[in-house]
PDB file with one MODEL, atoms N, CA, C and O in Angstrom:
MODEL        1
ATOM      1  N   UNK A   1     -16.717   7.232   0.770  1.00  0.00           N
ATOM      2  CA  UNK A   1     -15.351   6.779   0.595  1.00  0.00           C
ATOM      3  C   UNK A   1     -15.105   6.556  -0.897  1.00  0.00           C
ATOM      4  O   UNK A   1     -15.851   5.898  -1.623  1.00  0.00           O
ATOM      5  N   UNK A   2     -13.746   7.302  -1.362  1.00  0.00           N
ATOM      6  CA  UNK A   2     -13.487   7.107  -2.613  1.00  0.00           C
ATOM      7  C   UNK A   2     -12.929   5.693  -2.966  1.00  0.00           C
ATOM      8  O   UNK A   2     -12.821   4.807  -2.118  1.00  0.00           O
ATOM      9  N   UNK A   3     -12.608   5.555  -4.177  1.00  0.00           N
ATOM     10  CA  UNK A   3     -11.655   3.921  -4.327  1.00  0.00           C
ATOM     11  C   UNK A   3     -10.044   4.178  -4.143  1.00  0.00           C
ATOM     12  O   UNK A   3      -9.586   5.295  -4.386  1.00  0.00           O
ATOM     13  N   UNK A   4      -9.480   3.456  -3.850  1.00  0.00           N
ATOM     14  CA  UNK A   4      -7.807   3.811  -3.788  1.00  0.00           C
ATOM     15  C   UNK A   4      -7.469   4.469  -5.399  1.00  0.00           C
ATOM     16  O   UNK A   4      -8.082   4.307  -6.454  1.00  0.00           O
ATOM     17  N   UNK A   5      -6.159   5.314  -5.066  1.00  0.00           N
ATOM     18  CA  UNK A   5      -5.632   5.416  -6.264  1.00  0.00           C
ATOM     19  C   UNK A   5      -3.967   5.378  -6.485  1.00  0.00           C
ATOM     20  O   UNK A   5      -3.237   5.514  -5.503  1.00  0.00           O
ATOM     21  N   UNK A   6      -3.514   5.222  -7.571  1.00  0.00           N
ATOM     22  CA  UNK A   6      -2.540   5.631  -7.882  1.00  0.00           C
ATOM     23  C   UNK A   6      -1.697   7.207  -7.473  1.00  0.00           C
ATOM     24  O   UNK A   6      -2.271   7.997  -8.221  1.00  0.00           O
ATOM     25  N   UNK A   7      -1.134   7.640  -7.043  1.00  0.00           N
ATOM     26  CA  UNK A   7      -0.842   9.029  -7.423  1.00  0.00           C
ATOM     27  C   UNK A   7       0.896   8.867  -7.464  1.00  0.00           C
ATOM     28  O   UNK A   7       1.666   8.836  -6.503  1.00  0.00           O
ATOM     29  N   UNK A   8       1.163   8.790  -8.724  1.00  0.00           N
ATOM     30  CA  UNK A   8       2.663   8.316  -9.076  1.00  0.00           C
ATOM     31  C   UNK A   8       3.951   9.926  -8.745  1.00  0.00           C
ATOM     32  O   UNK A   8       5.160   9.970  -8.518  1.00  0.00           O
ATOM     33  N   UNK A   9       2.677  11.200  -8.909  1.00  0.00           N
ATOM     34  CA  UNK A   9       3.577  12.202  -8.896  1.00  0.00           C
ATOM     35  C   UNK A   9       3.911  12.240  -7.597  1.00  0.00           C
ATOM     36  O   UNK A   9       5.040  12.686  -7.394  1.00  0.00           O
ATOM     37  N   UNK A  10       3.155  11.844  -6.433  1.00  0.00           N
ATOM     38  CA  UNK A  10       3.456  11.788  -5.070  1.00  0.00           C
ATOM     39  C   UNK A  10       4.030  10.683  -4.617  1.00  0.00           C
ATOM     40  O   UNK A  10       4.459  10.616  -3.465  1.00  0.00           O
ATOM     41  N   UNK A  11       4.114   9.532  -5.613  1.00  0.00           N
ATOM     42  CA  UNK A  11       4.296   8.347  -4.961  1.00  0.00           C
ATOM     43  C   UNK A  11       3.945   7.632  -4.092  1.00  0.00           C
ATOM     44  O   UNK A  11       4.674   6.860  -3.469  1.00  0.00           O
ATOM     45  N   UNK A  12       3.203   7.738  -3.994  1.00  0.00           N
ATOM     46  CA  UNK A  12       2.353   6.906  -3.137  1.00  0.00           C
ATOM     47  C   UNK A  12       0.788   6.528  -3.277  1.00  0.00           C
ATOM     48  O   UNK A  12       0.112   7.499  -3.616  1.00  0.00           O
ATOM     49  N   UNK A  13      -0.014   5.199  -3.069  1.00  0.00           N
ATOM     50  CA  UNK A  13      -1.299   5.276  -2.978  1.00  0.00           C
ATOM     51  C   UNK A  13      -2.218   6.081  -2.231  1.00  0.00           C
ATOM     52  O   UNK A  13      -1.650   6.464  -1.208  1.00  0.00           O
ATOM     53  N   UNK A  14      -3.181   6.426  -2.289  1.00  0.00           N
ATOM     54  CA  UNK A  14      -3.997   7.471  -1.662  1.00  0.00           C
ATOM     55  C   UNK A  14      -5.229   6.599  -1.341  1.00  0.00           C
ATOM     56  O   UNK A  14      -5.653   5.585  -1.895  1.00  0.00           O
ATOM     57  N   UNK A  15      -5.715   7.356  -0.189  1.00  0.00           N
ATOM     58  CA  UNK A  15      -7.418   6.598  -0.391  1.00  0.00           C
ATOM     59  C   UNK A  15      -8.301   8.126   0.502  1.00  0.00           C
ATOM     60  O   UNK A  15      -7.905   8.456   1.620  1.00  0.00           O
ATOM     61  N   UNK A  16      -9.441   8.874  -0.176  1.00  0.00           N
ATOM     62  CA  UNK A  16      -9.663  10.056   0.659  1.00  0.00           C
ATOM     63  C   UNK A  16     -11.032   9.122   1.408  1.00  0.00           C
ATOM     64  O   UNK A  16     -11.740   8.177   1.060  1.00  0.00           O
ATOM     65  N   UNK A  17     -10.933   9.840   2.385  1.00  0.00           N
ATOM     66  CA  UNK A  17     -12.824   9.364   2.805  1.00  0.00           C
ATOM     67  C   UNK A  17     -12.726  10.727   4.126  1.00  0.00           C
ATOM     68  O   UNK A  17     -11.974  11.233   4.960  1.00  0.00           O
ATOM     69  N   UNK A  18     -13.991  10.794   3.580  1.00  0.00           N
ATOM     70  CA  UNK A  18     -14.311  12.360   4.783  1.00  0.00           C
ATOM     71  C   UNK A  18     -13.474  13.680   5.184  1.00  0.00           C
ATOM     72  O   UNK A  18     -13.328  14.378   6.187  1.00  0.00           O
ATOM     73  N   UNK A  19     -12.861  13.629   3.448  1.00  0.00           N
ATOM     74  CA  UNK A  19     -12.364  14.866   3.441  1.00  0.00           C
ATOM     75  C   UNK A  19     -10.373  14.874   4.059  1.00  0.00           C
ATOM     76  O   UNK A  19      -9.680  15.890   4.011  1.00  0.00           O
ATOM     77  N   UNK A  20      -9.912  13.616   4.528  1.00  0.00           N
ATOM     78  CA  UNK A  20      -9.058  13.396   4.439  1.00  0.00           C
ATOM     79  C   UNK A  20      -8.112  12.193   3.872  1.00  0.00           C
ATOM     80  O   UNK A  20      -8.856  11.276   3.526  1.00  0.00           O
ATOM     81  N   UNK A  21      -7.228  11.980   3.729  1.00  0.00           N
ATOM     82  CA  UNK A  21      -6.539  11.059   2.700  1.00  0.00           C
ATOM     83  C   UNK A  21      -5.231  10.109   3.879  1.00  0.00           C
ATOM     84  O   UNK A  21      -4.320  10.531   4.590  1.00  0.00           O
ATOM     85  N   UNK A  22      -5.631   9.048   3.657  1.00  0.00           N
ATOM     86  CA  UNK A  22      -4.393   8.476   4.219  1.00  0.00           C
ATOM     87  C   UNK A  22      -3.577   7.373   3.064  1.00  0.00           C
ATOM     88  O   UNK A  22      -4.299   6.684   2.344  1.00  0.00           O
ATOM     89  N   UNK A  23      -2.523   7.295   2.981  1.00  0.00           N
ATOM     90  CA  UNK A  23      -1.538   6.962   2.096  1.00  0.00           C
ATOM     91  C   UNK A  23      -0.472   6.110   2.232  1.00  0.00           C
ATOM     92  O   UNK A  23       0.353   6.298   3.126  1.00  0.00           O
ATOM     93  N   UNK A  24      -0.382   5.187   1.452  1.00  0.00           N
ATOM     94  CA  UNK A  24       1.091   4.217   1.384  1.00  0.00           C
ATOM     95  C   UNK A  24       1.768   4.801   0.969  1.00  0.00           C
ATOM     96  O   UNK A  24       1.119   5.479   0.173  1.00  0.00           O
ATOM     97  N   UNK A  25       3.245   5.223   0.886  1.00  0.00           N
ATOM     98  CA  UNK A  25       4.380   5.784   0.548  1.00  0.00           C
ATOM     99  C   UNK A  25       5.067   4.626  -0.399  1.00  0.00           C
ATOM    100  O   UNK A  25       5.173   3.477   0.028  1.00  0.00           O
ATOM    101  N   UNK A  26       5.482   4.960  -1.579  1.00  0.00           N
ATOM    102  CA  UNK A  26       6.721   3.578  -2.152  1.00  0.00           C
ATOM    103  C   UNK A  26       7.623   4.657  -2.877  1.00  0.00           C
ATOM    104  O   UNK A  26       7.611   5.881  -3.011  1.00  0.00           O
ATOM    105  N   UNK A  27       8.598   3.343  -3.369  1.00  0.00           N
ATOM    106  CA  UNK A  27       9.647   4.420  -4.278  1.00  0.00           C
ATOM    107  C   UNK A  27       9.587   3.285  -5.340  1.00  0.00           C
ATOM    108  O   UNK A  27       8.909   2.287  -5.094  1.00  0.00           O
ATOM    109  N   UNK A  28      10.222   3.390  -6.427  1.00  0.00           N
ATOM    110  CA  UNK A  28      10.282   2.216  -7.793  1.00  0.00           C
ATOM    111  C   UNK A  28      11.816   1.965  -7.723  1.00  0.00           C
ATOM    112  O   UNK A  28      12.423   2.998  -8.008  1.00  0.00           O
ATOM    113  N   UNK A  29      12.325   1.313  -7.542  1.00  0.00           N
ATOM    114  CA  UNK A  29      13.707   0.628  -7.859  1.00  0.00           C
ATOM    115  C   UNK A  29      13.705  -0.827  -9.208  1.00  0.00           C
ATOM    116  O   UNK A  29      13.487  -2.021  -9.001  1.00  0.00           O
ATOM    117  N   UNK A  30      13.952  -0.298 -10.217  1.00  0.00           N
ATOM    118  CA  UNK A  30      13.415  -1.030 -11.646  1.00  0.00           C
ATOM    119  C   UNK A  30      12.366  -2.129 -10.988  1.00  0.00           C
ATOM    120  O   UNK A  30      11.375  -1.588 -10.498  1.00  0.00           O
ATOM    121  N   UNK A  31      12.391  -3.146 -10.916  1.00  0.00           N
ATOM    122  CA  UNK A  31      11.239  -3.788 -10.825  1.00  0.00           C
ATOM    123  C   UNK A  31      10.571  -4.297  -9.524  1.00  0.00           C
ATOM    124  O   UNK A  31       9.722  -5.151  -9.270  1.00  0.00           O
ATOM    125  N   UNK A  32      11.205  -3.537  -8.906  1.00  0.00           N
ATOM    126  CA  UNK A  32      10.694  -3.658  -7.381  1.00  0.00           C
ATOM    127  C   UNK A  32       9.662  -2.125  -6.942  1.00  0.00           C
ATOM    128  O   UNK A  32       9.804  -0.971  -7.346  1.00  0.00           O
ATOM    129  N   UNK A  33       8.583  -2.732  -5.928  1.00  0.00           N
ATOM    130  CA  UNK A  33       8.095  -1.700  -5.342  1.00  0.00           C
ATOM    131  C   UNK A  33       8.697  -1.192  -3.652  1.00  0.00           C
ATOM    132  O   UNK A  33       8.608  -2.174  -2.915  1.00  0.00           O
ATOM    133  N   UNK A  34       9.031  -0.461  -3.206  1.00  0.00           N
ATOM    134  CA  UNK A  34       9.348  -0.401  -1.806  1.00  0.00           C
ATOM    135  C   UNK A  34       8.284   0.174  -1.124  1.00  0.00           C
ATOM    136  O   UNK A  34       8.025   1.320  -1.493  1.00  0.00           O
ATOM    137  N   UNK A  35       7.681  -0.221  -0.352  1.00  0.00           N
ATOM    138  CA  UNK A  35       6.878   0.740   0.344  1.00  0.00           C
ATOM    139  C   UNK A  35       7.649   0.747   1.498  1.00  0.00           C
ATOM    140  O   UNK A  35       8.234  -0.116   2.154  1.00  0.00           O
ATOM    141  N   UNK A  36       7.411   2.610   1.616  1.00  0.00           N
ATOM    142  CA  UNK A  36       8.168   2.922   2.886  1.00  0.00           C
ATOM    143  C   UNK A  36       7.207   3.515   4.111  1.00  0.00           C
ATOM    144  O   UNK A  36       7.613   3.537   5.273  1.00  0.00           O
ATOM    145  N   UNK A  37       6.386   3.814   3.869  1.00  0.00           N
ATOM    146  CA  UNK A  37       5.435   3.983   5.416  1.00  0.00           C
ATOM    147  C   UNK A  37       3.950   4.186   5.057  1.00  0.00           C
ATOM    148  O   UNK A  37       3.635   4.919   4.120  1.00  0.00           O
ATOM    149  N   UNK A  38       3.194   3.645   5.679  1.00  0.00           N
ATOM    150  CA  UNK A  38       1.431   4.218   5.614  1.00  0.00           C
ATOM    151  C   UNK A  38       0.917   5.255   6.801  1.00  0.00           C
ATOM    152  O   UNK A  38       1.152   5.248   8.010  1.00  0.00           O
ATOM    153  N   UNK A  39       0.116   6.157   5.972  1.00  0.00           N
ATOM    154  CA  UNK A  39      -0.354   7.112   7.150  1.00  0.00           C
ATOM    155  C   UNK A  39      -1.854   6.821   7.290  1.00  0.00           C
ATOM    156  O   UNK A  39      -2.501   6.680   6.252  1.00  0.00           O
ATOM    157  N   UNK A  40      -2.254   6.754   8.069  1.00  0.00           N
ATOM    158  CA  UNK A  40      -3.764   6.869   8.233  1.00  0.00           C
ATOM    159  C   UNK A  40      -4.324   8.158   9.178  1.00  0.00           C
ATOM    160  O   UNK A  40      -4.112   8.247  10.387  1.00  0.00           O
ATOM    161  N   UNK A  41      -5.099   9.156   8.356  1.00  0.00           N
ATOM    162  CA  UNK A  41      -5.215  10.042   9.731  1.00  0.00           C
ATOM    163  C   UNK A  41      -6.004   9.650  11.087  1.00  0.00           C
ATOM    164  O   UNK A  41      -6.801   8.713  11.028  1.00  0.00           O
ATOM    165  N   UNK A  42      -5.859  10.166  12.003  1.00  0.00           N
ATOM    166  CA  UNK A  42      -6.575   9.617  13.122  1.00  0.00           C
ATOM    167  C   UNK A  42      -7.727   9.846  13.694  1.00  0.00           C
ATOM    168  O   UNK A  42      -7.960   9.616  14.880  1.00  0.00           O
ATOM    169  N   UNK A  43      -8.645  10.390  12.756  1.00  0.00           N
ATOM    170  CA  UNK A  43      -9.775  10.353  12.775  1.00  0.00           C
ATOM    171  C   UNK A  43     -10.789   9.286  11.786  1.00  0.00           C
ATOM    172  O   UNK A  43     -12.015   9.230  11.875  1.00  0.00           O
ATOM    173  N   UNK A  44      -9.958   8.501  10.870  1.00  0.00           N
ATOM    174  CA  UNK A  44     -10.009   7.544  10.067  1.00  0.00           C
ATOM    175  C   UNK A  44      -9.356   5.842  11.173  1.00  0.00           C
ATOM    176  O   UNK A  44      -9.705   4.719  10.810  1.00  0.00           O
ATOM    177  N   UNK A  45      -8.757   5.981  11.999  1.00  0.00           N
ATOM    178  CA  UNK A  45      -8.044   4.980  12.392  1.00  0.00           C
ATOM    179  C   UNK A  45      -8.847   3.940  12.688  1.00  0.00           C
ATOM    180  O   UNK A  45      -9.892   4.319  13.218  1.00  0.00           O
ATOM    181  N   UNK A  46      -8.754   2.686  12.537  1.00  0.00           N
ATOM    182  CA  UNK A  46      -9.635   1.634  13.410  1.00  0.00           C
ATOM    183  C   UNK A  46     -10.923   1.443  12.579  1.00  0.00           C
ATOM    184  O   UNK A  46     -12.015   1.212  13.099  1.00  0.00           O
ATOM    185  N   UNK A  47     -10.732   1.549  11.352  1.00  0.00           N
ATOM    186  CA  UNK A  47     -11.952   1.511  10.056  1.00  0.00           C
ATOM    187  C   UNK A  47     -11.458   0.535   8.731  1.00  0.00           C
ATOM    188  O   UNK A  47     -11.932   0.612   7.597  1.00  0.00           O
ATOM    189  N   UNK A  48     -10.422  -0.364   9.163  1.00  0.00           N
ATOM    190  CA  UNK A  48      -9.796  -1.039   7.816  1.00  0.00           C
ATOM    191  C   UNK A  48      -9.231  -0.184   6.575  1.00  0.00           C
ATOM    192  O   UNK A  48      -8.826  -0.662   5.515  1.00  0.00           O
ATOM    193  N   UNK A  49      -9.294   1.318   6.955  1.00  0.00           N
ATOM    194  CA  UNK A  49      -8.770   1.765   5.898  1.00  0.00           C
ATOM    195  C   UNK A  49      -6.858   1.456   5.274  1.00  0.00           C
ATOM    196  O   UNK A  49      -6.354   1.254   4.170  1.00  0.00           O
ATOM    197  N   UNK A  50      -6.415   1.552   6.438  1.00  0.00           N
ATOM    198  CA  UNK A  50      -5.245   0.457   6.429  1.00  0.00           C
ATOM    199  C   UNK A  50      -5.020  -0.815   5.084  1.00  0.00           C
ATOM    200  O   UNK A  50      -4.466  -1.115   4.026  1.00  0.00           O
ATOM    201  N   UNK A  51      -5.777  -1.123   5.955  1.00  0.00           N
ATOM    202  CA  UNK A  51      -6.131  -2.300   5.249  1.00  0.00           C
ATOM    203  C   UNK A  51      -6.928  -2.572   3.665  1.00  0.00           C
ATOM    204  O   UNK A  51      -6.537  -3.466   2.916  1.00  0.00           O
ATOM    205  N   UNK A  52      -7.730  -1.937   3.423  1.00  0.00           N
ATOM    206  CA  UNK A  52      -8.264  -1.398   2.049  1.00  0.00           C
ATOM    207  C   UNK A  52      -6.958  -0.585   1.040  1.00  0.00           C
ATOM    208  O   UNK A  52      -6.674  -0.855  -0.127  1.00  0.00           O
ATOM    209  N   UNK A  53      -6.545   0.094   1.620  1.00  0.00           N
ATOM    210  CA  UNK A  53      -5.500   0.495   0.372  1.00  0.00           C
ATOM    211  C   UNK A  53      -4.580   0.217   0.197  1.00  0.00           C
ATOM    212  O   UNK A  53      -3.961   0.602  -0.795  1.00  0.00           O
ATOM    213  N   UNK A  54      -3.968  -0.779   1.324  1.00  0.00           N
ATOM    214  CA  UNK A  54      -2.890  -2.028   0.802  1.00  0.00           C
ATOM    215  C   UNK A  54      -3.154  -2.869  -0.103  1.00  0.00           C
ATOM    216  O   UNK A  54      -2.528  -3.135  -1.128  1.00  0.00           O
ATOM    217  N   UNK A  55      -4.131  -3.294   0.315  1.00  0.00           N
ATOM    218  CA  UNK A  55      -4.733  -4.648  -0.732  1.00  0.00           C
ATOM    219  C   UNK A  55      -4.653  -3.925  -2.192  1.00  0.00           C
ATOM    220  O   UNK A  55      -4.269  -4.384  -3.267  1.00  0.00           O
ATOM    221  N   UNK A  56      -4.976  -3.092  -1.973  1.00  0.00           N
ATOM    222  CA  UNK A  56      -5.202  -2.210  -3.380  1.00  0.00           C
ATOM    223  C   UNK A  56      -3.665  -1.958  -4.021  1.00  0.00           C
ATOM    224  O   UNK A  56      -3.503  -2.096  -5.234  1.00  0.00           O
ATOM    225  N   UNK A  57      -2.478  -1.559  -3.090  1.00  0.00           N
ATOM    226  CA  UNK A  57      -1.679  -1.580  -3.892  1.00  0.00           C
ATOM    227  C   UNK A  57      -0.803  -2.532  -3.793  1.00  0.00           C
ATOM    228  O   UNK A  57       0.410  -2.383  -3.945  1.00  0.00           O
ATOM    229  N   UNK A  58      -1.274  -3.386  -3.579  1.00  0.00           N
ATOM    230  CA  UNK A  58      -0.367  -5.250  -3.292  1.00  0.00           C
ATOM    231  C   UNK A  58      -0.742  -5.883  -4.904  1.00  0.00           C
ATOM    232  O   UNK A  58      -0.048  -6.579  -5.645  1.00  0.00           O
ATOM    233  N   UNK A  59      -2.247  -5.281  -5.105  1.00  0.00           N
ATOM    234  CA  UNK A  59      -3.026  -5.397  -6.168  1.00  0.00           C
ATOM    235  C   UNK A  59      -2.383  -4.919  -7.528  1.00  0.00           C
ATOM    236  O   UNK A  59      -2.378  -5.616  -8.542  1.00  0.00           O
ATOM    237  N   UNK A  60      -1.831  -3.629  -7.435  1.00  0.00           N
ATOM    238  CA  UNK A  60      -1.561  -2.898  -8.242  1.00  0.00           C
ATOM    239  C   UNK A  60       0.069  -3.519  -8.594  1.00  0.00           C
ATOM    240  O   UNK A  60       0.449  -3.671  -9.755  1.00  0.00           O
ATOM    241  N   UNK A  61       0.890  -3.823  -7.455  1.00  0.00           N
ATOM    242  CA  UNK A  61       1.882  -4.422  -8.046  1.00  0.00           C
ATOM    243  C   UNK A  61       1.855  -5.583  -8.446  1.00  0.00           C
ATOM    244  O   UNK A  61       2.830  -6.183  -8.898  1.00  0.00           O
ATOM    245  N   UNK A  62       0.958  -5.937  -8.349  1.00  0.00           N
ATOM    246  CA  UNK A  62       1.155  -7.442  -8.740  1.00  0.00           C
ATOM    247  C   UNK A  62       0.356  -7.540 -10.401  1.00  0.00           C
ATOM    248  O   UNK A  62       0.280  -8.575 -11.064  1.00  0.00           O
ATOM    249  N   UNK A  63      -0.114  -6.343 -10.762  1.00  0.00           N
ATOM    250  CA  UNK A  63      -0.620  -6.313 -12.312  1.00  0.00           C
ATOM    251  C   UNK A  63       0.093  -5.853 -12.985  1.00  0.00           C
ATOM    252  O   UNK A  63       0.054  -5.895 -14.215  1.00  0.00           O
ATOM    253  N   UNK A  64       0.852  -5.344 -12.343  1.00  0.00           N
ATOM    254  CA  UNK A  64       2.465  -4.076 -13.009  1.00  0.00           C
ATOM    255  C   UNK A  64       3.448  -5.305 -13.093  1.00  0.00           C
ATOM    256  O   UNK A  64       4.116  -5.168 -14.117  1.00  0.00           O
ATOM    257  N   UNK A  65       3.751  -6.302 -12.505  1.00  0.00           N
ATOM    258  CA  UNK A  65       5.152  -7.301 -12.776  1.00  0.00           C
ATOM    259  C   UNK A  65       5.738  -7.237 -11.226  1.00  0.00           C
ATOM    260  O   UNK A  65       6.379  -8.183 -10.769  1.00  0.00           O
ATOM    261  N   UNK A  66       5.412  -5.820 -10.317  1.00  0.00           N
ATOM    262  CA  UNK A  66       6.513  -5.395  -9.326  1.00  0.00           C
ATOM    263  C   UNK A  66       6.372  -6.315  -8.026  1.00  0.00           C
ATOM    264  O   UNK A  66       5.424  -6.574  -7.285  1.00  0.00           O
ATOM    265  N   UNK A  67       8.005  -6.780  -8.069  1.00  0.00           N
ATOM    266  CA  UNK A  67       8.500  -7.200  -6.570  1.00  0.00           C
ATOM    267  C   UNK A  67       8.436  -6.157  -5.240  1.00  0.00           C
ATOM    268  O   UNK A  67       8.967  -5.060  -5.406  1.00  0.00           O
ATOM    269  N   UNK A  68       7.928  -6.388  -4.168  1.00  0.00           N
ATOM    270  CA  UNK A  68       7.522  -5.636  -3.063  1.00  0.00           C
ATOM    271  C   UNK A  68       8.889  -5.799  -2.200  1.00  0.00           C
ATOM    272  O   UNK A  68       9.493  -6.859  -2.034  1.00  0.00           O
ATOM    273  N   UNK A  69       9.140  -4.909  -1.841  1.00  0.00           N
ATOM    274  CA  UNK A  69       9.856  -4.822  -0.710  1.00  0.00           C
ATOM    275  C   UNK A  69       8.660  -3.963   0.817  1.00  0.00           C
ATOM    276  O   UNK A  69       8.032  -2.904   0.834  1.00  0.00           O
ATOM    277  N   UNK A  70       8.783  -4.762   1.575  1.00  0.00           N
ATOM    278  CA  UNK A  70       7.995  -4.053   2.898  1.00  0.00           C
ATOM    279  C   UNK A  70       8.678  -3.468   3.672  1.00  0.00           C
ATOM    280  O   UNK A  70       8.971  -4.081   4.699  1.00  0.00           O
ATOM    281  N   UNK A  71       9.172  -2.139   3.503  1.00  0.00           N
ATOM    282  CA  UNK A  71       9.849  -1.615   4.641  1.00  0.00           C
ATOM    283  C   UNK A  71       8.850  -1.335   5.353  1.00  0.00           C
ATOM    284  O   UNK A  71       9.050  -1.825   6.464  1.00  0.00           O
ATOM    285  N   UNK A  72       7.738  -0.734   5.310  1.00  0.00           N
ATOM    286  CA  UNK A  72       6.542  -0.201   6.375  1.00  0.00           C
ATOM    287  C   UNK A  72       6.303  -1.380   6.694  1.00  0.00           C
ATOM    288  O   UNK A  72       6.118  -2.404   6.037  1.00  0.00           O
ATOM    289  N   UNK A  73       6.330  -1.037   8.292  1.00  0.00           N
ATOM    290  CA  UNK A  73       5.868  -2.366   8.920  1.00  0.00           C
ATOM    291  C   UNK A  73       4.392  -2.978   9.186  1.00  0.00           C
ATOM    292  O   UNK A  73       4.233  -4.127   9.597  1.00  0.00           O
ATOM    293  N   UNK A  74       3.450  -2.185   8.937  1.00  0.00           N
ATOM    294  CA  UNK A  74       2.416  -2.185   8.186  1.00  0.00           C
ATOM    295  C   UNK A  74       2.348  -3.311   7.319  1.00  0.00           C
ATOM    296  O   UNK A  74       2.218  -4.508   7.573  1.00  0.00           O
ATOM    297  N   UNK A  75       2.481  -2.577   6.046  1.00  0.00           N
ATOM    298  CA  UNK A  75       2.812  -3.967   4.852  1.00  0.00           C
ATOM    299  C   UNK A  75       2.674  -5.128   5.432  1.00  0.00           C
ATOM    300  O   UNK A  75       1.787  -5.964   5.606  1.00  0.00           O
ATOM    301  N   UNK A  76       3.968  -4.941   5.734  1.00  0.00           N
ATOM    302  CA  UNK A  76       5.117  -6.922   6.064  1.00  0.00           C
ATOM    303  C   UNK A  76       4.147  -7.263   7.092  1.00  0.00           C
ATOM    304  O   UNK A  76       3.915  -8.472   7.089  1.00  0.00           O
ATOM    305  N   UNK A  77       3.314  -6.421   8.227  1.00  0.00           N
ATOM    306  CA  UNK A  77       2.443  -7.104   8.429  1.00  0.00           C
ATOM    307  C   UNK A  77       0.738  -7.823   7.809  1.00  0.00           C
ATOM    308  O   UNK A  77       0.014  -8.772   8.111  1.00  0.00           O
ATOM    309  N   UNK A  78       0.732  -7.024   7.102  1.00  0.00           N
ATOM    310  CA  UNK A  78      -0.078  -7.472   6.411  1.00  0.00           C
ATOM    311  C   UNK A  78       0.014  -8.417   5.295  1.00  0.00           C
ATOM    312  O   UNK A  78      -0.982  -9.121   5.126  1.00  0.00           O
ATOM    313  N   UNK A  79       0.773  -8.542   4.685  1.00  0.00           N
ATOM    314  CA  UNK A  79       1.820  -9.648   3.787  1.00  0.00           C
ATOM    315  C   UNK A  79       1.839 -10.773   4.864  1.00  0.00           C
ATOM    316  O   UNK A  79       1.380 -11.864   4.526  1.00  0.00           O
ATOM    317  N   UNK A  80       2.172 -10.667   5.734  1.00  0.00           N
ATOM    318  CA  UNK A  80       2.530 -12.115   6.308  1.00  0.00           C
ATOM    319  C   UNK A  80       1.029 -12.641   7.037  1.00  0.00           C
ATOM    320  O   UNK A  80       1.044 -13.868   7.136  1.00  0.00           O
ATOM    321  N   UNK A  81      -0.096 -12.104   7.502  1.00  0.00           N
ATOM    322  CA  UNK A  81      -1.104 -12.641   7.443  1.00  0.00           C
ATOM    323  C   UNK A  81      -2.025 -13.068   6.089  1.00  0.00           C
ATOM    324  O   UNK A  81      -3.114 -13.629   6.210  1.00  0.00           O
ATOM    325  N   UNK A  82      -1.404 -12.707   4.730  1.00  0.00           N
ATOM    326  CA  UNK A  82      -2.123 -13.125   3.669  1.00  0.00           C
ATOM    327  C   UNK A  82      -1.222 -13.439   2.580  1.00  0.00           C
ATOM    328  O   UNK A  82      -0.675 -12.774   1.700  1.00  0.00           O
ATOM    329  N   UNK A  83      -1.243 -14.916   2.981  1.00  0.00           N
ATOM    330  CA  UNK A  83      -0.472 -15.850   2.330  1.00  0.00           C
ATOM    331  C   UNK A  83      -0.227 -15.829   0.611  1.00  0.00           C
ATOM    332  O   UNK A  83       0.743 -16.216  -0.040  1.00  0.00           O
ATOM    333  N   UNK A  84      -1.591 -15.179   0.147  1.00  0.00           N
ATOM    334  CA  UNK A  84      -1.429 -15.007  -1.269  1.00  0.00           C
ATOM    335  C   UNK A  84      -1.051 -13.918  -1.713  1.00  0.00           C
ATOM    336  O   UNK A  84      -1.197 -13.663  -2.909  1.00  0.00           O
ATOM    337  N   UNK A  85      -0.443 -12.975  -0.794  1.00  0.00           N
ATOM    338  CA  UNK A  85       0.916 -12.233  -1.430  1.00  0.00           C
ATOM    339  C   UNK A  85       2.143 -12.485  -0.884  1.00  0.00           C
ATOM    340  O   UNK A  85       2.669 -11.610  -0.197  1.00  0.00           O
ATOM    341  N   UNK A  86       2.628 -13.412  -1.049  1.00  0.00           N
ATOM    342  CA  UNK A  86       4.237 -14.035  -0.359  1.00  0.00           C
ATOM    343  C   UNK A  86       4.824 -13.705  -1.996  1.00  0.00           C
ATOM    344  O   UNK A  86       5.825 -13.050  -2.288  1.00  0.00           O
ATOM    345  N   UNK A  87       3.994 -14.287  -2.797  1.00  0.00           N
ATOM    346  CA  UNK A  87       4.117 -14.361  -4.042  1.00  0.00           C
ATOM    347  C   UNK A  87       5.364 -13.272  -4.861  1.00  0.00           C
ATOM    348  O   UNK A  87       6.370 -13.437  -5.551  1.00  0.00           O
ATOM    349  N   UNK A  88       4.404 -11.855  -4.165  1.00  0.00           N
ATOM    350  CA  UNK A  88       4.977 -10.481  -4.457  1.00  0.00           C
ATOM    351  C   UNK A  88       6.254 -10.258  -3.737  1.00  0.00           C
ATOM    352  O   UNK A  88       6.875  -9.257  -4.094  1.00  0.00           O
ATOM    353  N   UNK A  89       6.797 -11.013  -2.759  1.00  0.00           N
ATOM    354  CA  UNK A  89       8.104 -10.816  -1.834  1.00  0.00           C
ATOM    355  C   UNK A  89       9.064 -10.624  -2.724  1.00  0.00           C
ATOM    356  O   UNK A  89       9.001 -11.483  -3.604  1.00  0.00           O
ATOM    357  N   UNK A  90      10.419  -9.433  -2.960  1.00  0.00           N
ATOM    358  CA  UNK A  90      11.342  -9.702  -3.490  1.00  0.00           C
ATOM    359  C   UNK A  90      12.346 -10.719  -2.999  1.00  0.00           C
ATOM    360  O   UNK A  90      12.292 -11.031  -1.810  1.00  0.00           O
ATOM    361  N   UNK A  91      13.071 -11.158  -3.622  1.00  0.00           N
ATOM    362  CA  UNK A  91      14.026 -12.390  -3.102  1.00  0.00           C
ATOM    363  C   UNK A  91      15.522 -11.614  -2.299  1.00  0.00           C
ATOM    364  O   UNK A  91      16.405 -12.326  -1.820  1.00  0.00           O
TER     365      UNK A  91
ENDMDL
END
């Protein structure tokens, strides 16, 4: 398993492991992040990978300045079980 990454030309975070890639989707609206959906393929499912490359880019906005918006319901679920990114919520 690789480490999460950036991939800004696609917009979205990436994470590959075993030859496939599952991904957070966002868009930039000046200082907000939106994430709009996560894919996980389904041969990856049920492995925290979910979960590993959120953190990673909950991580990433929060070193950048960026307010989160959670449209993926994903996210907002994961945001609302970990209290120390409420922080990142846009208002």
């Amino acid at each position: 398993m690789t480490e999460p990454q950036d991939n800004p030309a696609e917009r979205r975070f990436e994470l590959q492991v075993e030859g496939e890639t599952a991904f957070a989707a966002y868009r930039i609206a000046g200082e907000t992040i939106i994430f709009t959906h996560t894919i996980v393929p389904k041969a990856l499912e049920g492995q925290g990978i979910a979960t590993r490359l959120i953190a990673f880019a909950l991580d990433q906005a929060r070193a950048r300045g960026l307010k989160v918006v959670p449209e993926c319901s994903f996210v907002a679920a994961y945001m609302q079980r970990h209290p120390d990114t409420q922080d990142l919520l846009a208002s």
